[in-house]
C-alpha positions in Angstrom: 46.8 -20.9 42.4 46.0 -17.3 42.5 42.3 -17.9 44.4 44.7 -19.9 47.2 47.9 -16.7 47.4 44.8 -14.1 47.9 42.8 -15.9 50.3 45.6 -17.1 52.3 47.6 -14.3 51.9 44.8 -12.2 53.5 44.8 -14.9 56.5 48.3 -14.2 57.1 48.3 -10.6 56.8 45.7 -11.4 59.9 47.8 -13.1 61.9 50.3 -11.0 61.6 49.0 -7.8 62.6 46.9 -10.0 65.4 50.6 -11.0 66.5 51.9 -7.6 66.3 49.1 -6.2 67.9 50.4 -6.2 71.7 54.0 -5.0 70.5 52.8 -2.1 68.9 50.5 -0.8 71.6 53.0 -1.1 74.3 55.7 0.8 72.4 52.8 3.4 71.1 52.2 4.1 74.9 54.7 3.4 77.3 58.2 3.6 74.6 59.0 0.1 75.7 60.4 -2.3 73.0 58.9 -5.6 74.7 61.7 -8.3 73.7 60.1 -10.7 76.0 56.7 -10.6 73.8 57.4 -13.9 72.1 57.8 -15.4 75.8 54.3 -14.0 76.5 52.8 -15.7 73.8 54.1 -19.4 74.7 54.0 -19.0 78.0 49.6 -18.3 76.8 49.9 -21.5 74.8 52.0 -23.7 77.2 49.7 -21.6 80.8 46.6 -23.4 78.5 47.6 -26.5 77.8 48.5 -27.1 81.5 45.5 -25.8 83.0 43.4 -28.3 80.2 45.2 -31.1 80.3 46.6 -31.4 84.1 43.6 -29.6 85.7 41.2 -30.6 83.0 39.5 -26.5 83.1 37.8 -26.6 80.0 39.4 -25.2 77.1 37.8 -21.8 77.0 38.3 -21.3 80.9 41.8 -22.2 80.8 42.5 -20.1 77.6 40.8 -17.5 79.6 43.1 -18.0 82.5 45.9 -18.0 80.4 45.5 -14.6 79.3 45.1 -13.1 82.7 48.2 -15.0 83.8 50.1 -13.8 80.9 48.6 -10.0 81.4 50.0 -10.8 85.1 53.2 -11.6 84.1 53.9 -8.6 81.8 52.5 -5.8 85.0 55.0 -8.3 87.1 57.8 -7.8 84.5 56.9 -4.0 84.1 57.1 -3.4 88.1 60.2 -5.3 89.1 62.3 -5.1 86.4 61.1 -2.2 83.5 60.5 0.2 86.3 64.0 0.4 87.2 65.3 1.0 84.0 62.5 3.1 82.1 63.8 5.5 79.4 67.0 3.8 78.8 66.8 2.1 75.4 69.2 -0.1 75.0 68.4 -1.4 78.9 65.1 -1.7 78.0 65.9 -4.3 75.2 68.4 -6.3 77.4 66.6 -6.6 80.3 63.0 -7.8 78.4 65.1 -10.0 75.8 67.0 -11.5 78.9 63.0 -11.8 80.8 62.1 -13.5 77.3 64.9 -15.9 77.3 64.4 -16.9 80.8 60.9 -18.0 80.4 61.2 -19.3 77.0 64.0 -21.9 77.7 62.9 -22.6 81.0 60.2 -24.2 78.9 62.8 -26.5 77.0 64.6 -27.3 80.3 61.5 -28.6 81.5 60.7 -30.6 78.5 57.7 -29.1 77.0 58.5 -30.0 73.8 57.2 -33.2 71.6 53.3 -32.9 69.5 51.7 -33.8 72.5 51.3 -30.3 73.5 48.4 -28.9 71.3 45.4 -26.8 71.6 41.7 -27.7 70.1 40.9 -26.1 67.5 37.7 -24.0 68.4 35.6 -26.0 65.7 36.2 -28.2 63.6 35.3 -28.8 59.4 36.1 -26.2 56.9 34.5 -23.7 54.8 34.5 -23.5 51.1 35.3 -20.2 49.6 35.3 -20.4 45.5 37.2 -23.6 44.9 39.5 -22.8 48.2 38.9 -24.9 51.7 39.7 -22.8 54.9 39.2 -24.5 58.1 37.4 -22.6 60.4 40.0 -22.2 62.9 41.3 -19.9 60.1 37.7 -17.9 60.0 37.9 -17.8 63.4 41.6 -15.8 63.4 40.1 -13.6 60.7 36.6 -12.8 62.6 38.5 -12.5 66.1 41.7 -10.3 64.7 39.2 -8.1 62.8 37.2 -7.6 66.1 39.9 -6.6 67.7 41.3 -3.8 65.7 37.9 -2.3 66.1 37.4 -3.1 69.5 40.8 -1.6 70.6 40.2 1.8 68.5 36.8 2.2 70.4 38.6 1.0 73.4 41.6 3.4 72.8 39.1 6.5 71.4 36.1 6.1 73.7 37.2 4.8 77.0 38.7 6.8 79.9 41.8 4.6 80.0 42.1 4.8 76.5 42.1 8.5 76.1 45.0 8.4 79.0 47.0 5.9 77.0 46.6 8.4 74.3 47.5 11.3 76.5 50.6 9.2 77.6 51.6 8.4 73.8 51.4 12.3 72.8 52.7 13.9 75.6 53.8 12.3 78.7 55.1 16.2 80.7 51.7 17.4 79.5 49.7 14.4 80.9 51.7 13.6 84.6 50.2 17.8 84.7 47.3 16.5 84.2 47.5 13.9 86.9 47.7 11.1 85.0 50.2 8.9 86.8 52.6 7.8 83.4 54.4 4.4 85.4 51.2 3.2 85.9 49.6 3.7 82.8 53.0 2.3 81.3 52.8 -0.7 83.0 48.8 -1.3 82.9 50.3 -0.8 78.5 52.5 -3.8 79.0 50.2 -6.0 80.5 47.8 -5.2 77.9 50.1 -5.9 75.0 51.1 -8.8 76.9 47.0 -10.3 77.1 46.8 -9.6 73.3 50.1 -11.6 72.6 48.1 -14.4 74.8 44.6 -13.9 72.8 47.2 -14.1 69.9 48.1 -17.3 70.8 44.7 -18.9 72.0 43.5 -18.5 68.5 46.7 -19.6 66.0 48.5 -22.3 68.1 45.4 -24.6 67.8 46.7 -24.8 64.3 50.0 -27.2 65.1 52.2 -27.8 68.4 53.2 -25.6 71.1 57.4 -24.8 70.4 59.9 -23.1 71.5 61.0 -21.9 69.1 57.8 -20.0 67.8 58.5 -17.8 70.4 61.7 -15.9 69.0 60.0 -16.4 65.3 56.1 -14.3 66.6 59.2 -11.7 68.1 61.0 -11.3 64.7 57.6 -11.1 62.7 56.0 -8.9 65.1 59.2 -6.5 65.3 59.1 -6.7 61.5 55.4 -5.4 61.4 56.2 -2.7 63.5 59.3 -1.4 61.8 58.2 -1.9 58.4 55.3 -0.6 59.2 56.3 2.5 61.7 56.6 2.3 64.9 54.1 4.0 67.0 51.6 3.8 63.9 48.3 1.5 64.2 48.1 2.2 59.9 51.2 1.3 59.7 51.5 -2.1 60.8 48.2 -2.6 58.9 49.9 -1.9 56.2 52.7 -3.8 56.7 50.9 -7.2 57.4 49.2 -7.3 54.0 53.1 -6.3 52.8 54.8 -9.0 54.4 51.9 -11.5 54.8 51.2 -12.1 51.0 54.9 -11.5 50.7 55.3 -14.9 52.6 52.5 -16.9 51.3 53.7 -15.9 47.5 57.5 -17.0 48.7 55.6 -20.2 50.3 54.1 -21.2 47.0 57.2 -20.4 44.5 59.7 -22.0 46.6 58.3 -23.6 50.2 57.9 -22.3 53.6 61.4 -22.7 54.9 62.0 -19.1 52.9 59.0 -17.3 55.0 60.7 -15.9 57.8 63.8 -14.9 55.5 61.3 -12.4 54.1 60.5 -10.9 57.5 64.4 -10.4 58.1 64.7 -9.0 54.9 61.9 -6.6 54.9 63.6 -5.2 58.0 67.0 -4.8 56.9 65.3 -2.9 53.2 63.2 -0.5 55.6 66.1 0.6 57.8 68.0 1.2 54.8 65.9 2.6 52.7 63.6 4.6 54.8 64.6 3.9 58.8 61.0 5.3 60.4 58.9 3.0 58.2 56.5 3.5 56.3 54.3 5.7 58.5 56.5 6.0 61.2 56.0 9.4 63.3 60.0 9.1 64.4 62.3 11.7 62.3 64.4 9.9 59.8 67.8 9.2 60.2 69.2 12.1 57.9 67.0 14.7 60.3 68.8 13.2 63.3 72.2 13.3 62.4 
């Protein structure tokens, strides 16, 4: 029983901060709290089911698509609508939760719901690890989520673009000096976060069906992540996947999964509470603000 909680704990502490991924780079950068990330991700899953299964593009062509459409969508949502309302919170959050909402039930109205909408898994078989099966669409979230976090620090550390999110992130006055034009690195920052919530989704939707309804639960996990974890902090919601991801799989395991995302809503609520910039959250805490 322990050999299962670590191993899959460790999985889901993956997923997790492969989920929150996009959401905290697009805040880190641009300040925008994407409410519509959820909607990115199905949008991915439902973009690659259609382009496989009515245009019968082979599964790592359309998945590709997928995230170039979803990337699309997020520098479409970022020019038409986040634009005109950039630097006001509160109209931030309503206008990409209302984005979010549109696209995600659209999706029921239209009827994409039922098990026939599933992704491949990328191989199939499992792996053995001490007396604990994983199935290698598992391995593959691990190998690809651990890629990533390395591939967007180079990318972020080591790349022109990077260093002008970066710039953007510290000191927007200082970097528009500099020339560096901060709407469009803000919205290129969207778009990004968007593609990850897609590449996201590629890789853990193969395990079960395309819903809905996963759409506002990736949002509530992924917003836990970040605030738990500090908002604006790539440490942080490290730190606070392992937290909340063996958190869930111990809850799992002592009394079922219908208690997981509880956890999640919980952890938030304790963090705000107790210690409202997270746990490595650069913002000043609420007593310094008051």
């Amino acid at each position: 029983m322990l050999e299962v909680a670590l191993i899959y704990g460790f999985i889901n502490s993956v997923i997790l901060a492969l989920t929150a991924l996009g959401f905290s780079l697009t805040f880190g950068i641009s300040g925008v709290s994407n409410f519509a990330y959820g909607a990115m991700y199905i949008f991915a899953g439902y973009a690659s089911w259609l382009l496989l299964n009515k245009l019968a593009i082979p599964f790592f062509l359309a998945a590709s698509i997928a995230v170039f459409l979803t990337a699309l969508l997020g520098a479409a949502m970022y020019r038409f609508v986040l634009l005109r309302v950039r630097g006001l919170v509160i109209s931030e959050v309503i206008a990409t939760f209302g984005v979010g909402l549109i696209i995600l039930e659209l999706f029921r109205y239209l009827g994409f719901s039922g098990f026939e909408y599933t992704l491949p898994v990328f191989s199939d078989g499992s792996l053995l690890i001490g007396n604990t099966y994983v199935d290698y669409q598992r391995i593959w979230i691990v190998g690809v989520g651990l890629f990533l976090a390395v591939g967007l620090y180079l990318f972020i550390h080591h790349t022109k673009l990077g260093l002008a999110f970066r710039g953007i992130a510290q000191d927007e006055h200082t970097a528009l000096s500099l020339g560096i034009n901060s709407d469009r690195i803000a919205g290129i920052s969207v778009a990004f976060g968007s593609g990850l919530a897609a590449v996201a989704a590629i890789l853990i939707l193969p395990r079960g069906t395309i819903s809905v309804n996963d759409g506002y639960d990736v949002l509530i996990n992924a917003m836990a992540v970040c605030i738990i974890g500090g908002l604006g902090s790539s440490v942080g919601v490290v730190l606070a996947s392992f937290l909340i991801g063996y958190a869930q799989i111990t809850t799992d395991i002592l009394s079922g999964p219908h208690w997981k995302m509880i956890i999640s809503l919980i952890a938030i609520l304790l963090i705000l509470v107790v210690k409202p910039s997270g746990l490595l959250g650069k913002q000043k805490e609420l007593e310094e603000r008051i």
